[in-house]
Backbone as a printed PyTorch tensor [residue, N CA C, xyz], in Angstrom:
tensor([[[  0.0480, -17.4640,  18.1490],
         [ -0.7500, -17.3960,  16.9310],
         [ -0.4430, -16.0730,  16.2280]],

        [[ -0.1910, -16.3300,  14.7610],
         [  0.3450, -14.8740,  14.3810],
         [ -1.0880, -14.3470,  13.6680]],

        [[ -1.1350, -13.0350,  13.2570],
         [ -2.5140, -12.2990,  12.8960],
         [ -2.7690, -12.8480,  11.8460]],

        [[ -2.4730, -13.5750,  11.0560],
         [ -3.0160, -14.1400,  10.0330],
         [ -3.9430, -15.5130,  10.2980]],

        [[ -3.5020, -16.3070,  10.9760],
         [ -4.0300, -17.3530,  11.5170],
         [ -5.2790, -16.7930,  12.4720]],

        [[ -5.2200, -15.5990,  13.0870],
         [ -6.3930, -14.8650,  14.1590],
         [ -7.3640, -14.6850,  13.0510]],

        [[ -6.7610, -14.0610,  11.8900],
         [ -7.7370, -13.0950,  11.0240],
         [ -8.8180, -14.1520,  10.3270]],

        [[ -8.0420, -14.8940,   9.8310],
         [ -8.6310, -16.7030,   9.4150],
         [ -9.7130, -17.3460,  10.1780]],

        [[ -8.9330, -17.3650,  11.7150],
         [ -9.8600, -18.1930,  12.3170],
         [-11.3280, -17.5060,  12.7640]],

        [[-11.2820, -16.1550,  12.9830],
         [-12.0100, -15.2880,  13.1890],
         [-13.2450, -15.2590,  11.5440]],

        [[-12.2090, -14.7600,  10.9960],
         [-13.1360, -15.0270,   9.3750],
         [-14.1810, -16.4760,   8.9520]],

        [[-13.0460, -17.2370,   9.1120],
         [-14.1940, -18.7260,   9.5520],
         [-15.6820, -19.0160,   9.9270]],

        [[-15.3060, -18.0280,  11.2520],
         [-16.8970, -17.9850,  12.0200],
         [-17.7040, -17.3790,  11.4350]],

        [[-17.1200, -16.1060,  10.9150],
         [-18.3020, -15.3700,  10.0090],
         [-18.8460, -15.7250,   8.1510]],

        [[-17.7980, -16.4610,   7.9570],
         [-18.4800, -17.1800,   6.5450],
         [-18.6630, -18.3450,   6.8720]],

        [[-18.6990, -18.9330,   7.4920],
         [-18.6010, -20.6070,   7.6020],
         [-17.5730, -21.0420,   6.4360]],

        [[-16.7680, -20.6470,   6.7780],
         [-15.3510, -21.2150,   5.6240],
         [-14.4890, -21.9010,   6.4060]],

        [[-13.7080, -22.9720,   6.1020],
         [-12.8040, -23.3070,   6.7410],
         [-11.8340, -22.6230,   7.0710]],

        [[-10.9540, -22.2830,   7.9130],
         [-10.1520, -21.3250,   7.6590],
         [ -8.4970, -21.3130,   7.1260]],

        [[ -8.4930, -22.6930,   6.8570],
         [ -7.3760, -23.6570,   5.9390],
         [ -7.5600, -22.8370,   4.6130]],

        [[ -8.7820, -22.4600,   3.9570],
         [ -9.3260, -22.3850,   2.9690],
         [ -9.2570, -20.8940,   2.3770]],

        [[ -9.3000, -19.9170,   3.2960],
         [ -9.0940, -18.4010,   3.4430],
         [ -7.7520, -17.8490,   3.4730]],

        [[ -7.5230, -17.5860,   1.8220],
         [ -5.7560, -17.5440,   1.8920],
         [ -5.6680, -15.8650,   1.6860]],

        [[ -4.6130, -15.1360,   1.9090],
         [ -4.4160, -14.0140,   1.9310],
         [ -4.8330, -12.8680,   0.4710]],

        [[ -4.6270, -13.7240,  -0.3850],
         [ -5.1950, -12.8080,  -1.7750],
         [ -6.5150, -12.6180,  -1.9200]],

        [[ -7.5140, -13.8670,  -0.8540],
         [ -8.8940, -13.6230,  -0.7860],
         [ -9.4790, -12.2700,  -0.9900]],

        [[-10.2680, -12.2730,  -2.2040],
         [-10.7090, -10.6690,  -2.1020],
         [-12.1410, -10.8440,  -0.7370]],

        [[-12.1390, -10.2240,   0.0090],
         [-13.4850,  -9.9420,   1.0620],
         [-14.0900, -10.2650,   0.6940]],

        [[-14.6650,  -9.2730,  -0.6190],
         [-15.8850,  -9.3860,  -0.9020],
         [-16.3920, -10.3980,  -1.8390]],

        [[-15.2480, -10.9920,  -2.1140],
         [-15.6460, -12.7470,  -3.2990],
         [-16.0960, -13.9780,  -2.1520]],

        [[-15.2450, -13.5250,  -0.6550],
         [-15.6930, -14.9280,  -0.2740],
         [-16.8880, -14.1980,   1.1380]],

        [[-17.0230, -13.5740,   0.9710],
         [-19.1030, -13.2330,   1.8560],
         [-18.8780, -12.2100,   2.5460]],

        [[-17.9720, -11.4070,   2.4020],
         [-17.3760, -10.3500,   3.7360],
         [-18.0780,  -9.3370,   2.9970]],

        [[-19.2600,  -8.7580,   4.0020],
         [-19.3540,  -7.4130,   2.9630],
         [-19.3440,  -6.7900,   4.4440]],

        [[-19.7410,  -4.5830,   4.2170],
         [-19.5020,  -3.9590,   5.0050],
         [-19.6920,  -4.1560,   6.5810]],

        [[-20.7600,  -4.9190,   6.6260],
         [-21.4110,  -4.8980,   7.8650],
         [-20.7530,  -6.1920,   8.9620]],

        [[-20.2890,  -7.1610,   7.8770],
         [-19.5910,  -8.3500,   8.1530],
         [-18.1250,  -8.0070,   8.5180]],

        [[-17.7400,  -7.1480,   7.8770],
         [-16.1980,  -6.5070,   8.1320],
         [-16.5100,  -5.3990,   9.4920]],

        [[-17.3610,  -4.6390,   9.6450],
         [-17.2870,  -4.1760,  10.7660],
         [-17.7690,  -5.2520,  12.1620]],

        [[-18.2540,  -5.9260,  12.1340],
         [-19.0140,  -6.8610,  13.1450],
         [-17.2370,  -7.5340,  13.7460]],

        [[-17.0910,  -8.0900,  12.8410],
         [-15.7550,  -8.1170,  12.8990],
         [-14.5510,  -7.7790,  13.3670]],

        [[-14.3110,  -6.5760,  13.0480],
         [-13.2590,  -5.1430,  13.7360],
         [-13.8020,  -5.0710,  14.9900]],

        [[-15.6040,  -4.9160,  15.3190],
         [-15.7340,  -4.3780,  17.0000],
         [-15.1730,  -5.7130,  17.7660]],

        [[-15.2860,  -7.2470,  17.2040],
         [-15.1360,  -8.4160,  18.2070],
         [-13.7860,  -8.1990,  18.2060]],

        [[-12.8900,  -8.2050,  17.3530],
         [-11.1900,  -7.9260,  17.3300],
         [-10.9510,  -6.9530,  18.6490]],

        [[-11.5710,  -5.8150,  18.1890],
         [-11.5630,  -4.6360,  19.3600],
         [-11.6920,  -5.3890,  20.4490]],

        [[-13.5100,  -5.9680,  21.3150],
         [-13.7130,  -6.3020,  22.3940],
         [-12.3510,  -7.4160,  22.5190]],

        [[-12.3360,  -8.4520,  21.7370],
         [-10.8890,  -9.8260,  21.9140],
         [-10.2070,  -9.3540,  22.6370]],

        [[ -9.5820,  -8.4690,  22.0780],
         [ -8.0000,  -7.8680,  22.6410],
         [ -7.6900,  -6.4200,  23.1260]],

        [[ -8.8230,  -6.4690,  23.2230],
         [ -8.8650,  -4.5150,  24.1140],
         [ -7.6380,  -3.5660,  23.3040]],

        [[ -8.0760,  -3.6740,  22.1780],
         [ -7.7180,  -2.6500,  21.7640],
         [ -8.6230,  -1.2330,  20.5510]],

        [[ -8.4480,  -0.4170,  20.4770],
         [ -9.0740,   0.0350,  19.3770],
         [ -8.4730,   0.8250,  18.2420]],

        [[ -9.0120,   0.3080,  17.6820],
         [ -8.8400,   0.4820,  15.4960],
         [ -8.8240,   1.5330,  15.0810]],

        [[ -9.3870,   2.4140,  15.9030],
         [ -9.5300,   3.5500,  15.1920],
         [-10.8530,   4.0570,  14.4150]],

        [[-10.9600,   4.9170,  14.0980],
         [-12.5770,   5.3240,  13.5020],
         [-12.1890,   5.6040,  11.7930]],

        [[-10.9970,   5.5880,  11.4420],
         [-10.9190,   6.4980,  10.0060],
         [ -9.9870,   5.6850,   9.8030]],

        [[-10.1280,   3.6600,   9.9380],
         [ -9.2710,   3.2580,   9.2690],
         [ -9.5600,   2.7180,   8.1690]],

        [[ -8.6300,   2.4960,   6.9940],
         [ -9.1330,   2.3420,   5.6590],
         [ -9.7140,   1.0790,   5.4310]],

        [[-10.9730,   0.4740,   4.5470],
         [-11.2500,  -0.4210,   4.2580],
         [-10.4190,  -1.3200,   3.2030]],

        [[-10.3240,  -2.8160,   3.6450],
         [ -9.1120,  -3.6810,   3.2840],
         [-10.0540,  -4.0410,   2.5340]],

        [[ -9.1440,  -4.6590,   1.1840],
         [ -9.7890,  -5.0630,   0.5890],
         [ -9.7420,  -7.0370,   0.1510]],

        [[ -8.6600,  -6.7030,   0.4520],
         [ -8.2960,  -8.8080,   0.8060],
         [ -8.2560,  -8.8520,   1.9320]],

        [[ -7.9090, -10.1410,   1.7420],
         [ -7.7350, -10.9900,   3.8310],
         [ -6.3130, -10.1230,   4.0810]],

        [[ -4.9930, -10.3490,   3.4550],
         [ -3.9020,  -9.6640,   3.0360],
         [ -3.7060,  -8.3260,   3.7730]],

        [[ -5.0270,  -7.7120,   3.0920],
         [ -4.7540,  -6.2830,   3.5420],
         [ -5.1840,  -6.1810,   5.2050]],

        [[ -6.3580,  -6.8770,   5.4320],
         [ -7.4390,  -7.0080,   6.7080],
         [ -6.4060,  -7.3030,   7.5800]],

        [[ -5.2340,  -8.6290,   7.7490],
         [ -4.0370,  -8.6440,   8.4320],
         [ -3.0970,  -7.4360,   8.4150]],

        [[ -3.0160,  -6.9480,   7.5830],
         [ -2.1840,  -5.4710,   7.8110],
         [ -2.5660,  -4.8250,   8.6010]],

        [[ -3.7950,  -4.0020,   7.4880],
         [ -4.3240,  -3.2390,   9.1040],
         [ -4.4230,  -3.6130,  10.5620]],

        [[ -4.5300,  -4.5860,  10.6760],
         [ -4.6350,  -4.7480,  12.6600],
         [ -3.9050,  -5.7330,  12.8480]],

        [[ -2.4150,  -6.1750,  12.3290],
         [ -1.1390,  -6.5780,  12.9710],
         [ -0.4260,  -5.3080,  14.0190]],

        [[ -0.3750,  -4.2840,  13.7880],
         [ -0.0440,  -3.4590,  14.3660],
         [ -0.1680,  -3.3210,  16.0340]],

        [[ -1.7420,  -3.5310,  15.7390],
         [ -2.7450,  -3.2070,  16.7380],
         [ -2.7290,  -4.2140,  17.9580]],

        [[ -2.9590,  -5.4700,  17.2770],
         [ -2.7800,  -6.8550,  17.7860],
         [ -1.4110,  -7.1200,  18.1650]],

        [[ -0.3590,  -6.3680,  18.1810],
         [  0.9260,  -6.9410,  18.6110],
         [  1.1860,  -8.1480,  17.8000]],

        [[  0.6340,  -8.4730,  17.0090],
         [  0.7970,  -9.5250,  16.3850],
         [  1.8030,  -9.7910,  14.7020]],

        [[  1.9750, -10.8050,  14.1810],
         [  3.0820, -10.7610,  12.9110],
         [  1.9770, -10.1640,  12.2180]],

        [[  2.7150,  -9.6540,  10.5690],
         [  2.0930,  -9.6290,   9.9260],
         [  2.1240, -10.0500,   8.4820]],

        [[  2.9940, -11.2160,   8.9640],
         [  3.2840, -12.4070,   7.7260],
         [  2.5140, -12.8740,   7.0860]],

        [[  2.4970, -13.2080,   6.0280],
         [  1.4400, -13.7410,   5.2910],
         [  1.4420, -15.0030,   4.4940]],

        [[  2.3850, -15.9330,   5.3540],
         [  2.9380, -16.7610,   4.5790],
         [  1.6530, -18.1610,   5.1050]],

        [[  1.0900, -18.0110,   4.0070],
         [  0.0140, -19.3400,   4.0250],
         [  0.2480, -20.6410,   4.5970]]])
């Protein structure tokens, strides 16, 4: 599964969106992601895959960017091809 498809399916749970439906230009905050939803988020990523994010990483502002930041992290792609 590459990080885009994680970031999706993960995102899903927290808007009730399909995650077919959650394409990479998604701005966050148009489809229900606000601060608290984006961090709730980052700590389950963290606990998922034992890794950590960091404390001073920048806030994403699409799905797009949200896969950037923690492809790295995740060992994972960071393709974005829908």
């Amino acid at each position: 599964m590459d990080t885009l498809e994680l970031i999706r399916g993960a995102l899903a749970d927290y808007i009730d969106t399909p995650a077919e439906n959650i394409v990479p230009e998604a701005v966050l905050a148009d489809i229900g992601v606000d601060s608290l939803t984006l961090a709730e988020l980052l700590f389950d990523l963290e606990d998922k895959h034992a890794v950590h994010l960091g404390d001073d990483i920048p806030r994403p502002v699409t799905v797009g960017d949200l896969v950037a930041l923690v492809a790295p992290y995740l060992g994972g792609s960071g393709a974005l091809a829908a």
